[in-house]
Kinemage of the C-alpha trace (Angstrom):
@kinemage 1
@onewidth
@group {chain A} dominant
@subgroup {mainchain}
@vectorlist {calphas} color= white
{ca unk a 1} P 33.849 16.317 -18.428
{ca unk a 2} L 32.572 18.541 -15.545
{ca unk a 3} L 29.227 19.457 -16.460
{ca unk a 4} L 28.901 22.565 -14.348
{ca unk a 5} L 31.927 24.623 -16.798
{ca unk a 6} L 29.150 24.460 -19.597
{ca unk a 7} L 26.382 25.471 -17.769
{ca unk a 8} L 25.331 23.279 -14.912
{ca unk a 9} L 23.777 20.135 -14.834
{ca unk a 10} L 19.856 21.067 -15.860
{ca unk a 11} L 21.335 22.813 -18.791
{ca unk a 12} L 23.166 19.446 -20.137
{ca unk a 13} L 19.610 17.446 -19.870
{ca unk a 14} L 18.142 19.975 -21.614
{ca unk a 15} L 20.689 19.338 -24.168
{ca unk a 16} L 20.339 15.553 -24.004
{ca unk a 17} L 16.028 16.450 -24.349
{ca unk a 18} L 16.783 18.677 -27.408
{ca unk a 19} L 19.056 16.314 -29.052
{ca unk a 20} L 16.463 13.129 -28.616
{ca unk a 21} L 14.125 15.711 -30.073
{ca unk a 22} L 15.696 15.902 -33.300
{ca unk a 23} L 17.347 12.295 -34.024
{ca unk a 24} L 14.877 10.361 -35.967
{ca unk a 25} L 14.736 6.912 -34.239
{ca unk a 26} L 14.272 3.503 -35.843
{ca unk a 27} L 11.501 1.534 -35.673
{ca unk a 28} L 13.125 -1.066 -33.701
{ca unk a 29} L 13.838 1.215 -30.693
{ca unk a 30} L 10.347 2.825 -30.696
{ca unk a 31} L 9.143 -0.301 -30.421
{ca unk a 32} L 10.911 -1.082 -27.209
{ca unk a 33} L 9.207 2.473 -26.211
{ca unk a 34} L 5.795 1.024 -27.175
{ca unk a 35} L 6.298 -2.244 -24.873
{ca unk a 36} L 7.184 -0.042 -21.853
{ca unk a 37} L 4.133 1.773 -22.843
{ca unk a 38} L 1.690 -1.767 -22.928
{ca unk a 39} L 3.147 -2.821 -20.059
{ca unk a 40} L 2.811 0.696 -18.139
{ca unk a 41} L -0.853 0.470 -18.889
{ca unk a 42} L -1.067 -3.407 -17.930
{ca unk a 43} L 0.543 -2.088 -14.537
{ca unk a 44} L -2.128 1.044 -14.322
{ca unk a 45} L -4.729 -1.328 -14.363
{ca unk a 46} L -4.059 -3.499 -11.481
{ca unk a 47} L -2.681 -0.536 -9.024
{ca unk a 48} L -6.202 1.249 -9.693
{ca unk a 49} L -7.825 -1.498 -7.705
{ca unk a 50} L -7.484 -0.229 -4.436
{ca unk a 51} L -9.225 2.229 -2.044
{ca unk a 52} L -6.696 4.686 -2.017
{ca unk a 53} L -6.567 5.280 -5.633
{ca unk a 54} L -10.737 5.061 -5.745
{ca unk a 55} L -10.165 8.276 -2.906
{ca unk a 56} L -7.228 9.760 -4.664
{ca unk a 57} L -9.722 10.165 -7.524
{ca unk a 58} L -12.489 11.936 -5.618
{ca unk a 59} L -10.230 14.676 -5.234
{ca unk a 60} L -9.715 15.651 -8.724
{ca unk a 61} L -12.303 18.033 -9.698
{ca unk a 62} L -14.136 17.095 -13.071
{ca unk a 63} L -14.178 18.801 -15.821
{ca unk a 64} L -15.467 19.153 -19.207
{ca unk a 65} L -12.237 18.833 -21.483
{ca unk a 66} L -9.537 16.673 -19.791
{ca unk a 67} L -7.802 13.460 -19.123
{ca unk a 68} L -9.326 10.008 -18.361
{ca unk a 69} L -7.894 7.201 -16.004
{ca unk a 70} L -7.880 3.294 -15.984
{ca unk a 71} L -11.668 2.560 -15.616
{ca unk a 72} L -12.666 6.372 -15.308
{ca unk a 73} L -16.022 6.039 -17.855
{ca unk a 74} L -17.043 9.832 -18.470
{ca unk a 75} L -15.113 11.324 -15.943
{ca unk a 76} L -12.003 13.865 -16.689
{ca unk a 77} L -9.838 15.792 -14.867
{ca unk a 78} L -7.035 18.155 -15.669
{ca unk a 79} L -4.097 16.772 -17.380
{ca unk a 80} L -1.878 17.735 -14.190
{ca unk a 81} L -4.601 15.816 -12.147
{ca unk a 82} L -5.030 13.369 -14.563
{ca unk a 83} L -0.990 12.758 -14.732
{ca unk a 84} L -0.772 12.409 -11.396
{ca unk a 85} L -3.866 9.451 -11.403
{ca unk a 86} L -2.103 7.563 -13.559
{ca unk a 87} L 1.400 7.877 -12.008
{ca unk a 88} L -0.395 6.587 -8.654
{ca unk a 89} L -2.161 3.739 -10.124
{ca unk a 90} L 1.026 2.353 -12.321
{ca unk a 91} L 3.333 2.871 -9.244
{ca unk a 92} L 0.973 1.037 -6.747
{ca unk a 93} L 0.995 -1.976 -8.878
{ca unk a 94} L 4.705 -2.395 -8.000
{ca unk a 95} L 4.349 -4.666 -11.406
{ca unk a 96} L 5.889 -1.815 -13.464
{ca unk a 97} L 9.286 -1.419 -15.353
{ca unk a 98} L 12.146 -0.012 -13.855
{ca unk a 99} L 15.954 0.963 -14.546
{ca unk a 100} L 18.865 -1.030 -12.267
{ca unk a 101} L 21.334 1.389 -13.250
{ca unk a 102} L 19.168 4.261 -11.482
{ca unk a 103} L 17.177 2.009 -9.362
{ca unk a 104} L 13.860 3.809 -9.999
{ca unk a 105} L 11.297 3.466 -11.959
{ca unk a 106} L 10.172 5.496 -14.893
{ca unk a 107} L 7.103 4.637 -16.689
{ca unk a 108} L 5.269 5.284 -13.549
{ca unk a 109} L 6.425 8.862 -14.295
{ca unk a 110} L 6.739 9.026 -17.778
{ca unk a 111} L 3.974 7.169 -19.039
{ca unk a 112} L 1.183 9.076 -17.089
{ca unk a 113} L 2.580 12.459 -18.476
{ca unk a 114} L 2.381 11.034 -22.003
{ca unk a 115} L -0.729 10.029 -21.197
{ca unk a 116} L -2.300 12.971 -19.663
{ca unk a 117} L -0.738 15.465 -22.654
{ca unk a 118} L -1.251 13.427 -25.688
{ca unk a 119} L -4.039 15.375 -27.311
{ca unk a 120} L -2.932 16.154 -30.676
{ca unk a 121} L 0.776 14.977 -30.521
{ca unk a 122} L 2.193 12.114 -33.122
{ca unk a 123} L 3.281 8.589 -32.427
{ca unk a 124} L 6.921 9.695 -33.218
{ca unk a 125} L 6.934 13.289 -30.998
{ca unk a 126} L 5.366 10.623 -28.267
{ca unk a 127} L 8.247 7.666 -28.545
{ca unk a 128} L 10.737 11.060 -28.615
{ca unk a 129} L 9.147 12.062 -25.445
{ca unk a 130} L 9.445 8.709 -23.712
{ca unk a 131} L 13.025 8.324 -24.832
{ca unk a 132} L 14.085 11.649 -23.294
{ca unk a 133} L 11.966 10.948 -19.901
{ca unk a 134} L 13.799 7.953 -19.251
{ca unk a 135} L 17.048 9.538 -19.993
{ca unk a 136} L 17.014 12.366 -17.481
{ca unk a 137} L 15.359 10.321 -14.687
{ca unk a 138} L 17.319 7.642 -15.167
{ca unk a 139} L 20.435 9.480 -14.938
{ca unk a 140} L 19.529 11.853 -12.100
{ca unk a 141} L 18.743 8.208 -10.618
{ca unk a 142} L 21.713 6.504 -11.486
{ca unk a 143} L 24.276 9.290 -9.952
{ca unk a 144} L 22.895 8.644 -6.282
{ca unk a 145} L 22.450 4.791 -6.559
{ca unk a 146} L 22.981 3.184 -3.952
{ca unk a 147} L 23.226 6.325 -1.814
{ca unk a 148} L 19.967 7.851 -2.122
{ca unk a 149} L 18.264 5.006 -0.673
{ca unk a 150} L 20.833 4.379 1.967
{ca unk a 151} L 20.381 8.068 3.118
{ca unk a 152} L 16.534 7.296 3.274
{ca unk a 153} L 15.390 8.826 0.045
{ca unk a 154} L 13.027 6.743 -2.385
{ca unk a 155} L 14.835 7.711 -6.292
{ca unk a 156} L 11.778 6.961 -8.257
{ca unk a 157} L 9.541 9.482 -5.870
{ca unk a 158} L 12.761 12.171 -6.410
{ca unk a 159} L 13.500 12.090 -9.623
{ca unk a 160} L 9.949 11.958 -10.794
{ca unk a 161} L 9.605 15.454 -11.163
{ca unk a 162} L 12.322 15.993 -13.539
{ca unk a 163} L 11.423 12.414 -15.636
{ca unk a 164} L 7.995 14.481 -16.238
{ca unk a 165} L 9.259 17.823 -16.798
{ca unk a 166} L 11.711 16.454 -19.452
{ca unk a 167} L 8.717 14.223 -21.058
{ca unk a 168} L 6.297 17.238 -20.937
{ca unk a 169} L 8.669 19.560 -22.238
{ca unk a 170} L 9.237 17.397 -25.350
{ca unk a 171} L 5.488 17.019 -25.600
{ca unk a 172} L 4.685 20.594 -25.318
{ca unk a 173} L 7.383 21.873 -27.877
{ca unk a 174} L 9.798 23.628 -25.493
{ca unk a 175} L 13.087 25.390 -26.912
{ca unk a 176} L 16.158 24.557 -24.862
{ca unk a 177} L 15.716 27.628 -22.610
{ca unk a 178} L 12.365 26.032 -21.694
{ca unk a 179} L 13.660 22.696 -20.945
{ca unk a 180} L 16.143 23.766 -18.658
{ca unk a 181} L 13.290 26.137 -16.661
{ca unk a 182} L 11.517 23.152 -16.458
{ca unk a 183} L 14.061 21.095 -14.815
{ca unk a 184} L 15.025 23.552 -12.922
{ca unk a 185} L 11.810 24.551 -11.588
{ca unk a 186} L 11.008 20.379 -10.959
{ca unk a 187} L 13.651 20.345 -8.357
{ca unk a 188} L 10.988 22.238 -6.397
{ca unk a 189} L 8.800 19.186 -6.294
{ca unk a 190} L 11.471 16.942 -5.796
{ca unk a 191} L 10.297 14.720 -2.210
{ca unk a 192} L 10.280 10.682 -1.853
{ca unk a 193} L 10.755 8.989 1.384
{ca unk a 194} L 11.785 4.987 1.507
{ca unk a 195} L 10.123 4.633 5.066
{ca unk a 196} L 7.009 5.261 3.134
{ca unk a 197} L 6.981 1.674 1.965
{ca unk a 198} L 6.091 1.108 5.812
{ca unk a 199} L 2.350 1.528 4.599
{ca unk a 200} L 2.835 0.713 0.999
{ca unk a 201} L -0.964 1.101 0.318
{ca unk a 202} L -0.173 5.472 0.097
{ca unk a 203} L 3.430 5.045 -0.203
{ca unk a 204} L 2.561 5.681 -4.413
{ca unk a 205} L 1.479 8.729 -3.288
{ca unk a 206} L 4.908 10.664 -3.794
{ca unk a 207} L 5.501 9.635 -6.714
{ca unk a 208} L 2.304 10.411 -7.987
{ca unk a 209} L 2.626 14.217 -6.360
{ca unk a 210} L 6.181 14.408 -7.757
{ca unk a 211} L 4.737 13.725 -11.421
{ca unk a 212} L 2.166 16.392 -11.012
{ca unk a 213} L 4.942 18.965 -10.049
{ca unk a 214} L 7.208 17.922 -12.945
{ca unk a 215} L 4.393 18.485 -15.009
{ca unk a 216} L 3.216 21.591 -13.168
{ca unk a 217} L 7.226 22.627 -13.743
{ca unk a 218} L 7.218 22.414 -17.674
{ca unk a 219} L 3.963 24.025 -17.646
{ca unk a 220} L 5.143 27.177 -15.537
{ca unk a 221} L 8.540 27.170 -17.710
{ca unk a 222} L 6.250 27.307 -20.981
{ca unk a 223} L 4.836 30.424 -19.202
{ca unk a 224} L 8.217 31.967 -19.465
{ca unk a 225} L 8.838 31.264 -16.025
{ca unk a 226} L 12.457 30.111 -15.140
{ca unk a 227} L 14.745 28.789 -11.858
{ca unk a 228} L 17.948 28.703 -10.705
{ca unk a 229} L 20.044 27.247 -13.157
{ca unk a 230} L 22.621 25.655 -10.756
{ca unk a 231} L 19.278 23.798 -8.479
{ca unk a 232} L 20.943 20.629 -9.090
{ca unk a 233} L 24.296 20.705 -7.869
{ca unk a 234} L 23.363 23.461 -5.142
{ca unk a 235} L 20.102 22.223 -3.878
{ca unk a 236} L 19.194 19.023 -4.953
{ca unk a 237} L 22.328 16.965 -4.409
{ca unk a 238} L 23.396 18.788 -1.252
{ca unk a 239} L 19.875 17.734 0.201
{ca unk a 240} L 19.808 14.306 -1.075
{ca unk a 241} L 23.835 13.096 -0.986
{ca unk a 242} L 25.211 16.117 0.887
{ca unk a 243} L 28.239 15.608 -1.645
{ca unk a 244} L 28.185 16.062 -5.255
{ca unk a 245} L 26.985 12.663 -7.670
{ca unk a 246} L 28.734 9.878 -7.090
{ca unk a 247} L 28.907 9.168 -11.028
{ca unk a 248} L 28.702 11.903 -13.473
{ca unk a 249} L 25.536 12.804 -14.701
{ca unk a 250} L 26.888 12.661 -17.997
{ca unk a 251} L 28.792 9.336 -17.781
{ca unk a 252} L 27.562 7.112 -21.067
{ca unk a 253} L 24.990 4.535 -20.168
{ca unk a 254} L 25.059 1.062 -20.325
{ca unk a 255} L 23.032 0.722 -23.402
{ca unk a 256} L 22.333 3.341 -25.711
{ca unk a 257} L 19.061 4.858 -24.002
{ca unk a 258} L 18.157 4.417 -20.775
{ca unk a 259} L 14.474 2.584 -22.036
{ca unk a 260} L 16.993 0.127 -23.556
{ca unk a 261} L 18.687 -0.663 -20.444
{ca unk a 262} L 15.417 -0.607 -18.520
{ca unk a 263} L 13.785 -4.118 -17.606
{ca unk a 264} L 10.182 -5.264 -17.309
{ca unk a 265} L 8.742 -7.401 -14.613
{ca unk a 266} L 7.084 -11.166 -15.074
{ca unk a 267} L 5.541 -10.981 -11.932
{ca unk a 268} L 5.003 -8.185 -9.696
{ca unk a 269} L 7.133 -7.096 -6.459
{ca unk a 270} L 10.176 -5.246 -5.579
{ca unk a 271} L 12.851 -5.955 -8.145
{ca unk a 272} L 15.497 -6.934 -5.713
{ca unk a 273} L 13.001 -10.300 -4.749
{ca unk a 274} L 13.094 -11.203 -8.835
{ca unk a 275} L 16.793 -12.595 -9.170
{ca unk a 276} L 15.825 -15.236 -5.888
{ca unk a 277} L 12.478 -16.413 -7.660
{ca unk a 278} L 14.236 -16.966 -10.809
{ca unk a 279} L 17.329 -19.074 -8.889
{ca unk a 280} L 14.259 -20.702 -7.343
{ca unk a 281} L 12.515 -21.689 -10.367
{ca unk a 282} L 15.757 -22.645 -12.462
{ca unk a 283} L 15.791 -25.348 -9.597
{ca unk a 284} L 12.230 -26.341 -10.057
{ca unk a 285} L 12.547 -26.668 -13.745
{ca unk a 286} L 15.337 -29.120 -13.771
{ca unk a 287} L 13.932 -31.385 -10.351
{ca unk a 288} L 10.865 -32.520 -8.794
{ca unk a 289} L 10.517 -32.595 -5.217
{ca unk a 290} L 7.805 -32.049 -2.570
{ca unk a 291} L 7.821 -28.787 -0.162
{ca unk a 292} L 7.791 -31.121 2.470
{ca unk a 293} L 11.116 -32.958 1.191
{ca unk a 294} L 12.913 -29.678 2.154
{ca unk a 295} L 14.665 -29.438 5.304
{ca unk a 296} L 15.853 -25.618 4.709
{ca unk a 297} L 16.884 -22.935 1.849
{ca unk a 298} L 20.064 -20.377 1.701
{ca unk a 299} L 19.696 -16.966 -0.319
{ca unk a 300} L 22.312 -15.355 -1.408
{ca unk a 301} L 22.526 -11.923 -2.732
{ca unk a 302} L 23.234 -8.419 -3.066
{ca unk a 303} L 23.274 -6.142 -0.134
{ca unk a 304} L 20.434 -3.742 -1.008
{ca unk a 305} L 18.519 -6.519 -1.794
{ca unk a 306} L 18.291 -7.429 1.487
{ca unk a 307} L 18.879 -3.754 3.345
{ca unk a 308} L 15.614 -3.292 1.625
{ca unk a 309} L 13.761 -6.599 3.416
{ca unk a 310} L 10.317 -5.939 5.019
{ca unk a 311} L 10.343 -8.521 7.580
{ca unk a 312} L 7.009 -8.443 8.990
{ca unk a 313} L 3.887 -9.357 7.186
{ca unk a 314} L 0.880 -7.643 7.440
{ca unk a 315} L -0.281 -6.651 3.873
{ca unk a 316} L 0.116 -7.524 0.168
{ca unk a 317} L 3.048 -4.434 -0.168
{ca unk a 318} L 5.025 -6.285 2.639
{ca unk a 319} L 4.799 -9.313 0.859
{ca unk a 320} L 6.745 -7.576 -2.244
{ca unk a 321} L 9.426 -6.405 -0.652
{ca unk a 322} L 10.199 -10.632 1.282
{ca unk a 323} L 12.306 -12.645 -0.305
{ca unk a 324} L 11.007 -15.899 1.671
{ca unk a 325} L 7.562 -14.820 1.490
{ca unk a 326} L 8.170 -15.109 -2.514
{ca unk a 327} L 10.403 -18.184 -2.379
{ca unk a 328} L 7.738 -20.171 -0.157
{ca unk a 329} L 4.784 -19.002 -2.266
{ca unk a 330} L 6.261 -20.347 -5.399
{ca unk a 331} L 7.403 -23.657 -3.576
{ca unk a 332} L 3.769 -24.183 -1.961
{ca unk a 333} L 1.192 -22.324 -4.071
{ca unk a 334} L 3.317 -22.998 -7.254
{ca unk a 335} L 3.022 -19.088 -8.675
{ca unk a 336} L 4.352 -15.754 -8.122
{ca unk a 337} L 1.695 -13.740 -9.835
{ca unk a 338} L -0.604 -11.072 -8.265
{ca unk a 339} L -2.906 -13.665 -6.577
{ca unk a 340} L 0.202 -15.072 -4.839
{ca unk a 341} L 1.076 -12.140 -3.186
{ca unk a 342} L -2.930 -11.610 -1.668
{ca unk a 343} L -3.054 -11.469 2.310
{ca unk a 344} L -5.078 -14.181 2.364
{ca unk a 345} L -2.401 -17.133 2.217
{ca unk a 346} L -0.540 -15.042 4.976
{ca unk a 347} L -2.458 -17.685 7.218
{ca unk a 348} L -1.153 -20.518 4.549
{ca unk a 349} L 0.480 -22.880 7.655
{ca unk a 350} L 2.429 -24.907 4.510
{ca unk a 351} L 3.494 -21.333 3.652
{ca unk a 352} L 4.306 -19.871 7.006
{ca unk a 353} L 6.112 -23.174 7.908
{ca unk a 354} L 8.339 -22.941 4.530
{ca unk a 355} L 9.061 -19.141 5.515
{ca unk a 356} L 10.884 -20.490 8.241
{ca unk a 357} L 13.002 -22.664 6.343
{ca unk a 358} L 14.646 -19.690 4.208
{ca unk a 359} L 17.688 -17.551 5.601
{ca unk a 360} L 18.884 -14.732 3.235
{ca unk a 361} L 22.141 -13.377 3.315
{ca unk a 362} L 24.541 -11.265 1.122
{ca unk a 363} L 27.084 -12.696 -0.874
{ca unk a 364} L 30.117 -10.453 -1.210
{ca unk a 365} L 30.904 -11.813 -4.656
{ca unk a 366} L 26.781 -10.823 -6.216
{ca unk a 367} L 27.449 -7.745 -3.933
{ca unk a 368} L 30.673 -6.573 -5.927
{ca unk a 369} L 28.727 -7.236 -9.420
{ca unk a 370} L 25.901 -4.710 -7.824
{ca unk a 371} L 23.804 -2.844 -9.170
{ca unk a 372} L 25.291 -3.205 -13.057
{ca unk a 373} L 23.928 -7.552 -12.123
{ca unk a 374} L 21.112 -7.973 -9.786
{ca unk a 375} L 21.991 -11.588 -8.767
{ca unk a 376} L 21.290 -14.263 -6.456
{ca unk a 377} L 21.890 -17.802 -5.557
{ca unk a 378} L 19.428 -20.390 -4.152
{ca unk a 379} L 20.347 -23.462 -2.416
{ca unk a 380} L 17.373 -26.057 -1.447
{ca unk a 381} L 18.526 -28.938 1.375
{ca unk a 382} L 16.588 -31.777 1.299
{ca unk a 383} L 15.789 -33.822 3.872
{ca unk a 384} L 17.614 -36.901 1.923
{ca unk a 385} L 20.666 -35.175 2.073
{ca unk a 386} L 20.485 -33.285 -1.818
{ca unk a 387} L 21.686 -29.913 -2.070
{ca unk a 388} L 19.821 -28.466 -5.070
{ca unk a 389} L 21.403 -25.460 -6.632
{ca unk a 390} L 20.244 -22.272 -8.991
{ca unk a 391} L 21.999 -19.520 -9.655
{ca unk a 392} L 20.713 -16.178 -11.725
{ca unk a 393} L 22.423 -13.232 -12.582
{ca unk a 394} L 20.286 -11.491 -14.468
{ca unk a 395} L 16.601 -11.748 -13.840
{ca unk a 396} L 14.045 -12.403 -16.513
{ca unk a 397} L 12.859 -9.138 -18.194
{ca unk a 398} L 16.716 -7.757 -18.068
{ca unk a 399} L 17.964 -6.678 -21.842
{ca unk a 400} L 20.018 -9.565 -20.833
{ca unk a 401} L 17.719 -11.800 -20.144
{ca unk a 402} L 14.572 -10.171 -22.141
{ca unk a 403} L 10.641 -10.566 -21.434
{ca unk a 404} L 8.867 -12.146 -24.673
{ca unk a 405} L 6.498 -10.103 -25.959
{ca unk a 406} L 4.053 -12.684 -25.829
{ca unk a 407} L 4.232 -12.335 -22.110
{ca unk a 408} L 3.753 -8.467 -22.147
{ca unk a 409} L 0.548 -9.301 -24.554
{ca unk a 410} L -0.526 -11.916 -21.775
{ca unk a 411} L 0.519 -8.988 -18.773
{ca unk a 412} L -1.956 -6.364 -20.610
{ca unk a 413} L -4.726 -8.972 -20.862
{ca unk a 414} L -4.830 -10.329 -17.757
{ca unk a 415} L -4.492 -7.293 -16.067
{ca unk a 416} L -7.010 -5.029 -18.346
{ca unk a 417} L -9.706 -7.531 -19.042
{ca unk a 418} L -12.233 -6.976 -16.583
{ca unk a 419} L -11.978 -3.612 -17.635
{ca unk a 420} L -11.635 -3.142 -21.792
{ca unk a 421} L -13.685 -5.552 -24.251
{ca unk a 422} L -12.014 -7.378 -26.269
{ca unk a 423} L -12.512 -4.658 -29.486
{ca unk a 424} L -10.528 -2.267 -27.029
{ca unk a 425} L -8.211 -5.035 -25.502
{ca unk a 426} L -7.154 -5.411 -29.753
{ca unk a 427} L -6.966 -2.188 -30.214
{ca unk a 428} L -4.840 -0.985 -27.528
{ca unk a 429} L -2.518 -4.143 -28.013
{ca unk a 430} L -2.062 -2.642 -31.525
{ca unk a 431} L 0.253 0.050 -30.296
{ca unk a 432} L 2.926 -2.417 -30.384
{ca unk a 433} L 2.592 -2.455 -34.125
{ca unk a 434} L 4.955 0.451 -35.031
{ca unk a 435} L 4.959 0.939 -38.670
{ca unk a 436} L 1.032 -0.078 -39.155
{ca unk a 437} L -0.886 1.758 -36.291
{ca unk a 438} L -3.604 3.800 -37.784
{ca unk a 439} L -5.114 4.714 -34.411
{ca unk a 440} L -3.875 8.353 -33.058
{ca unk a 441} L -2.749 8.005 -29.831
{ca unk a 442} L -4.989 10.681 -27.937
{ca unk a 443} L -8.102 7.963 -29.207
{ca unk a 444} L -6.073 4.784 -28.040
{ca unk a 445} L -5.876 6.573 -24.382
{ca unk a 446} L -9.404 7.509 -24.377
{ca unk a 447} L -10.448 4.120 -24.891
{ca unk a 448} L -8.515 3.077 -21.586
{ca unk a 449} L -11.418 4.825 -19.671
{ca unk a 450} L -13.854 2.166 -20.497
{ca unk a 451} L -15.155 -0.219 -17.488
{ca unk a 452} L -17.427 -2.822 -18.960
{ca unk a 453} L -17.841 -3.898 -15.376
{ca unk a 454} L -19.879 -0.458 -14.777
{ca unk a 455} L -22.156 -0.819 -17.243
């Protein structure tokens, strides 16, 4: 079906947004909403740690009536402002979930603009709004992947805008008409560059700027403001591709809804490092040897995997995009949690010397399987002559291969405790509890201002 005879392409989302609108979901798939949603939050609260975010923060004038942020105490800003906080601090965690049909990563967008406009909306308008976020980004994402990244362009940071125009437009009540403003007016705010990763600490920054203009964009469209209906295939694509989508935007998904197919992280870093940890630890689970028993290791995997390699180390967001740095980590410190990824071991000389013992390369089989299996294969030497052997093809937190959500409970902990007590730790936690939560959502988020540290 060629999208453009009925309309054009923002025209069909706007469909797909209406339609989610009005289908009254189960509670099994809001659930999966609400998980994405803990784990957002658990992700928000580790990437507001650093200085950046602290001076991204300054800027936001304050305001009487407005939207807090992870740690905020009194302070509020404007919702767009507020949106665009949140977007920074979930996507700076690189800990957050993300789609490997699209190759972005949407509840850095969509969860902030939930966030920020929540006052007074439901639990179910909410999980309706999630739902539709993750189906237009996604999608947008998925009919450039691999090709926006090849050409230079980061898909979470370019999408953004129209994951948060479709999630505010659900939020704010739009008709169809207003929908498809708002998408068409997000292409406007559409910018995301993967050499940004080159100083990872601000790269978060264009994502965060393209949720404020998504949100911006449904705002403006609610003000009966509208854009060129044909953006998409005349501007955005041409810019971004320079041909039209490689698969059709309205090509069925791999799962129902794109926050079905989307995965969730056990350990932060760039995705494409997870299937080689996993390979890694399927090996340590079944043997028990010493780092120093191993004379070298072979990676194998999928091409983007390592296209998107940062080969020199020089801070923590180097460090998540190196497979070796996060095979040697797990082989000498024995983790790949936040801690592991700290610039302090980068002087490690066990780690540094088992860096040097790991070659990646791409395997043209895992590369054919890409990006519908993110796979890899790890093969240990040891000095003895044993050739140890793990192979993953999809890595844990996959729908294939799902996270427990015992370790989602355990993410949000871990990464929230030094902010929430524990009353607010339960309380949040509770949103997982679909049929029996009594708190309103615009109270849950205001309790995710608290910093007991501060007091």
């Amino acid at each position: 079906m060629s999208t453009q005879h009925e309309g054009g392409i923002a025209l069909y989302l706007a469909r797909l947004v209406d339609r989610i609108g009005s289908t009254q979901f189960f509670d099994e798939d809001r659930a999966i909403v609400r998980q994405h949603m803990l784990d957002a939050i658990a992700a928000a609260f580790i990437g507001c740690r650093g200085k950046a975010f602290d001076d991204l923060t300054k800027l936001c004038p304050r305001v009487s009536k407005g939207c807090r942020w992870p740690g905020s105490g009194p302070d509020r800003t404007h919702p767009l402002d507020g949106g665009m906080v949140w977007a920074f601090a979930i996507n700076a965690s690189v800990f957050e979930d993300g789609s490997r049909e699209g190759a972005c990563h949407p509840a850095a967008v969509v969860m902030p603009t939930i966030i920020a406009l929540s006052k007074g909306k439901s639990w179910e308008t909410i999980d309706k709004a999630a739902i539709a976020g993750y189906e237009v980004m996604v999608r947008l994402a998925r009919s450039g992947n691999p090709q926006f990244t090849r050409k230079g362009f980061h898909p979470t940071a370019i999408t953004s805008p129209f994951g948060a125009a479709a999630t505010a437009s659900l939020l704010m009540g739009h008709d169809l008409l207003m929908t498809q403003n708002a998408l068409c007016l997000a292409a406007l705010g559409s910018a995301g560059l993967m050499s940004s990763f080159r100083s990872g600490e601000t790269q978060p920054l264009q994502v965060a700027w393209s949720v404020r203009s998504g949100m911006a964009a449904a705002m403006m469209a609610g003000a009966g403001h509208s854009g060129y209906s044909q953006i998409i295939e005349e501007g955005f694509y041409p810019a971004y591709l320079g041909n039209p989508p490689h698969v059709p935007i309205d090509q069925p998904l791999e799962h129902e809804y794109a926050i079905k197919g989307s995965y969730l992280k056990p350990y932060p870093g760039c995705r494409h490092v997870h299937p080689s940890i996993d390979a890694l630890v399927e090996i340590l689970k079944k043997n028990k040897f010493n780092p120093s028993q191993i004379e070298k290791i072979k990676v194998r995997t999928y091409k983007m995997a390592v296209e998107t390699e940062i080969d020199s180390l020089k801070s923590r967001g180097d460090a998540y995009f190196n497979i070796p740095y996060a095979l040697a980590a797990r082989m000498v410190l024995g983790k790949s949690d936040w801690d592991a990824f700290d610039e302090k071991h980068f002087i490690n000389k066990h780690l540094i010397e088992m860096i040097k013992k790991i070659r990646v390369d791409v395997d043209p089989e895992i590369e054919s399987l890409y990006p519908n299996q993110r796979g890899s294969i790890v093969e240990v030497y040891t000095v003895d002559g044993n050739i140890l052997r793990g192979k993953v093809s999809y890595p844990l937190g996959e729908p294939e291969n799902p996270l427990p959500q015992s370790v989602i409970r355990e993410k949000f902990r871990d990464a929230a405790g030094a902010f929430l007590s524990k009353k607010s730790l339960d309380r949040i936690e509770n949103m997982l509890n679909v049929s029996g939560l009594t708190d309103s959502a615009e109270s849950l988020f205001e309790t995710l201002s608290e910093n007991k540290a501060a007091r």
